[in-house]
N, C-alpha and C positions, 0 to 999 in steps of 0.2 A: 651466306654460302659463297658470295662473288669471293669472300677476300680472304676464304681456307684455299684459295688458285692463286695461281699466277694469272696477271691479265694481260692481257697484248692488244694494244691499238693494230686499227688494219684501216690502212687507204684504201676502199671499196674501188675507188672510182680511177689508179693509177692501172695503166698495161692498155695492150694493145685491146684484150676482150674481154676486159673489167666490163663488170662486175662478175662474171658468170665464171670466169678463170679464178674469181680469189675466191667465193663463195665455195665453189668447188675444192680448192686447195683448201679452206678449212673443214669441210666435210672431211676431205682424206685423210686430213691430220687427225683428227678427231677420232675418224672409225680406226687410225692406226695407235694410236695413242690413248684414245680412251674419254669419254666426255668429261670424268672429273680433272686431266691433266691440267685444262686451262679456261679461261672466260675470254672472251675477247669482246674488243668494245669498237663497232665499227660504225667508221665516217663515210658518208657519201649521201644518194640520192633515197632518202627515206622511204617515200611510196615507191620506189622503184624496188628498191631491196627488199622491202616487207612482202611484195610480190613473188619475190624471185624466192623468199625462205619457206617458199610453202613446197618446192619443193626438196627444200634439203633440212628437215625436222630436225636432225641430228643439231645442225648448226644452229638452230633457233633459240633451243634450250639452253644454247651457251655463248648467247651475245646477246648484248644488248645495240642497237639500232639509234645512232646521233647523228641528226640530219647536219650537211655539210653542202649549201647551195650551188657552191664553184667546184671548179675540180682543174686541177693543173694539167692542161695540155702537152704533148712530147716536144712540141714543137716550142713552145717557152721558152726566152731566157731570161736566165736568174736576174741579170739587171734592170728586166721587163715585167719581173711579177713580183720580185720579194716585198716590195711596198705594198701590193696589192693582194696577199696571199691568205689574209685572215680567213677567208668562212670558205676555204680550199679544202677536201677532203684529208689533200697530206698535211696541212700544214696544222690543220684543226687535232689530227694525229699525233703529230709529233709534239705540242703543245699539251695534249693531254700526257704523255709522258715528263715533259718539264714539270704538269701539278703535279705528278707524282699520283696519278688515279691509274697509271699502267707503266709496265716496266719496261716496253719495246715498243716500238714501231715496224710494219712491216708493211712494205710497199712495191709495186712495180711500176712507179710512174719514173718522171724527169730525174735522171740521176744526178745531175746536175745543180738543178734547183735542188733535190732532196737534200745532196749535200749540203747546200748554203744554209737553206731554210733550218736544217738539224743542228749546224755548228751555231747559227744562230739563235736558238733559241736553247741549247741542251749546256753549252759552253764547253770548252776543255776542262779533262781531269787536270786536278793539280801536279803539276809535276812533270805533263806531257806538254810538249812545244807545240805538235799539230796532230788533228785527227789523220789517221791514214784505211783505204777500202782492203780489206782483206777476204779472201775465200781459201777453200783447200783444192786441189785439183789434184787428177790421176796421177802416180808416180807410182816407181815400183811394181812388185808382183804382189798379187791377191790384192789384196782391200787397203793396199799401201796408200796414205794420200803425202801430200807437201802443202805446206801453210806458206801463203805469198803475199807480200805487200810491200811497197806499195800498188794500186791496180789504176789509176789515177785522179785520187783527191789532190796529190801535190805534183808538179811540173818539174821544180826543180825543189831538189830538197840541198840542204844543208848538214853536215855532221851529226849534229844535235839532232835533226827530225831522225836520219837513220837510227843511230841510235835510240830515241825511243821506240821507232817502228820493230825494232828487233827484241825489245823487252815487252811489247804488246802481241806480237807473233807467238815470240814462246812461249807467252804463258795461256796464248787463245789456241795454241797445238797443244797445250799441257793439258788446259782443263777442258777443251770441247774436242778435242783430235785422241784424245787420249794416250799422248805421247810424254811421259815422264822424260826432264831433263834433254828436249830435243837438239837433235844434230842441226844446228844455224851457220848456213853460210851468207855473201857478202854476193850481190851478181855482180859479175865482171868481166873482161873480155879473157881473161886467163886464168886459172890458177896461182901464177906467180907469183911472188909475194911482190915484184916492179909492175904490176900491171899496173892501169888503172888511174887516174887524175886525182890533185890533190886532197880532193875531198874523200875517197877510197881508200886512200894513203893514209891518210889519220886516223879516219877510223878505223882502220886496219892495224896500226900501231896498238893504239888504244886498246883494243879489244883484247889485242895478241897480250897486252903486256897486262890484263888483269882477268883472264882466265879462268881461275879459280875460282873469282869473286861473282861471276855471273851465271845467271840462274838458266842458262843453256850452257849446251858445248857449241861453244867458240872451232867452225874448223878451217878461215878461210876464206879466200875466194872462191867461187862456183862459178862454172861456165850453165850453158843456156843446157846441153843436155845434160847436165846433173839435176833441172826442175824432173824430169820425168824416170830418169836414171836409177831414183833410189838411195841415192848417197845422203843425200840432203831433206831434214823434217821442215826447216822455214829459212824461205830466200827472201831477202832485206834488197830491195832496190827504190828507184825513184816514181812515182807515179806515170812518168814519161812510157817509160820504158816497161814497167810492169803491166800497162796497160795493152803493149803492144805483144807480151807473151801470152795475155789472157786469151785477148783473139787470136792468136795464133793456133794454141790451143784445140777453142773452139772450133778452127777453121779445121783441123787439122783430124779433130773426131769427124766433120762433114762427113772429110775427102778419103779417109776410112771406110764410111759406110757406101757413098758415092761406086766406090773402086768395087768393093764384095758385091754390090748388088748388078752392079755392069758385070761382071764374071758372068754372077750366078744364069744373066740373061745371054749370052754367049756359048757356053757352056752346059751338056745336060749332064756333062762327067762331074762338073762343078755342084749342080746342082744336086746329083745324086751322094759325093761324098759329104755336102753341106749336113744333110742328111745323119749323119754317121758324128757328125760333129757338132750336134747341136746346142751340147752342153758347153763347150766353146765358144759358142758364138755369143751365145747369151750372156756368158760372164763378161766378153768384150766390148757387149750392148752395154753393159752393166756399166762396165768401169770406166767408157767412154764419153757416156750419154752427158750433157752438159746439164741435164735438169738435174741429174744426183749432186751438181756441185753449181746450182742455181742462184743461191743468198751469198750475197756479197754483205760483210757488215762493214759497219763504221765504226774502226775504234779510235778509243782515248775519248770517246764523248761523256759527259752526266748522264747516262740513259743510254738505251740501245738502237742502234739504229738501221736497219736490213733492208737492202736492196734488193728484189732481184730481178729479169730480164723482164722488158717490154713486154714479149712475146711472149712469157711464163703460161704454161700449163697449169692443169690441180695439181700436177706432181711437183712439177717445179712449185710451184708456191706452199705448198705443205712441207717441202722440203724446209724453205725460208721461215718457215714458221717456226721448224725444230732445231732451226740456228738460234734465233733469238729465245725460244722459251731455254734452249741448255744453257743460255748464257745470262739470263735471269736467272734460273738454281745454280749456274757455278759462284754467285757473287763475283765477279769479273772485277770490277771496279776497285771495287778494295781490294784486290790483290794487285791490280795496276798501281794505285798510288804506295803500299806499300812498298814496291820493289824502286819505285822510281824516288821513293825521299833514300830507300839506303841506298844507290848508286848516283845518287848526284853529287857524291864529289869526283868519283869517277867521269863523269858525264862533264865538268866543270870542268878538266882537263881539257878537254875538246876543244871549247871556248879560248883556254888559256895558250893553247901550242897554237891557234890558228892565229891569235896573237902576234 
């Protein structure tokens, strides 16, 4: 029965209120999606967990329980534990996805280590230079999102990394955004076709001059309010800097909510028309709320690999969970290596003008 499913490793033991936050986010998954969607096979503290699934029956019948003695702390770093990470709840995870016994990993611990530990053991697709963290965040009007990356797996990228990151974008806003042939731009500080330093430059060249051959639309440079603006389905930038939009962001939904609820306490005119606008609010709760856009993955990896926040709710982590089970049924992976052997003469070009 396990393997008429998809299955998905789960780090029990990664987040701020592991276990009790992931168990719960797969409960939600589950009652929203349905117990035959998926199996999950979960790492951590075995008598712990076997305790804690007596109250969640739903989850019980659809995972199986592998004890994992260690567990990666927040405070870890990567050159402090990756020697030391074998019988680690993540890393026991993400391991089981390399045998090839689950098709994702989903975790809220050390982003960090998770990184290292995932590129290390899953390897790059062929064809891609480097993994890059990607999510979709609010944009636009109604249920509009925008596909972003990099969010900071790479500091400084090069030509080449961008470019992959944007043939990995498109096609993860194609087949999990549900955006045929999406609108990709370039971040930058302008528009302009001079903006921008020489690594911007070429691949800006590049892109502009084979157009037709690429499996998005090519529009450009984008400035920072076109991520939210609408214009724009996936923004290609460096992990430096894509990290610094995410939180922004995030900050930015807070200070949102922060501002309406300071009114609402000032105000009883505020609070009476709130009233009147309810349906309103709630769609802005909606579109805001940073658990709707929780799972950060990892692409270009052999396998799947999903992040998402320390502090993850069951929402937030059921979310996460419906990142990585859509991207074990889209076959992701073969559609990434396909696109990346037909455009590497394209991509070779890069190499050759930086020459």
């Amino acid at each position: 029965m396990q393997n008429a499913k998809k299955i998905i490793s789960i780090d029990a033991m990664g987040g701020d209120s592991a276990p009790r936050s992931v168990l719960g986010g797969m409960n939600q998954f589950l009652f929203q999606n349905g117990e035959n969607s998926v199996f999950f096979r979960v790492f951590g503290d075995e008598p712990r967990l076997r305790r804690m699934l007596r109250k969640y029956p739903r989850v019980a019948r659809s995972c199986e329980i592998i004890h994992a003695p260690d567990k990666i702390k927040p405070t870890d770093k990567v050159a402090e534990v990756i020697r030391h990470a074998g019988d680690t709840s993540m890393y026991m995870a993400i391991k089981d996805v390399r045998a090839g016994n689950s098709l994702a990993i989903v975790s809220a611990g050390n982003t960090g280590v998770l990184m290292a530990l995932s590129k290390l053991a899953l390897k790059t697709v062929e064809g891609i230079s480097r993994p890059a963290i990607t999510t979709m965040l609010p944009s636009g009007g109604g249920d509009q999102r925008v596909v972003m990356l990099d969010l900071g797996a790479n500091v400084i990228c090069d030509e080449e990394n961008l470019f992959d990151f944007a043939l990995m974008g498109a096609i993860y806003a194609e087949t999990i955004g549900k955006m045929p042939r999406p609108k990709l731009g370039i971040l930058n500080i302008g528009e302009e076709d001079t903006k921008g330093d020489d690594v911007l430059q070429l691949l800006h060249k590049v892109l502009s001059e084979h157009k037709e051959s690429l499996p998005y639309e090519y529009i450009g440079f984008v400035e920072g309010t076109d991520i939210s603006g609408g214009r724009v389905q996936v923004v290609v930038t460096d992990g430096f800097t894509g990290n610094i939009v995410l939180k922004t962001v995030e900050g930015t939904a807070k200070l949102i909510k922060r501002v309406l609820m300071d009114t609402f306490k000032k105000s009883w005119i505020a609070v009476a028309i709130s009233f009147m606008l309810i349906h309103v609010f709630k769609r802005l709760k909606n579109k805001m709320d940073p658990r709707s856009y929780a799972g950060a993955v990892f692409l270009g990896l052999n396998g799947f690999s999903v992040k998402t926040h320390g502090n993850s709710d069951a929402l937030a982590f059921a979310n996460s969970i419906k990142y990585a089970a859509d991207l074990a049924k889209a076959d992701f992976n073969n559609r990434i290596r396909d696109e990346a052997a037909r455009l590497a003469d394209i991509k070779a070009e890069l190499k050759e003008d930086r020459s």
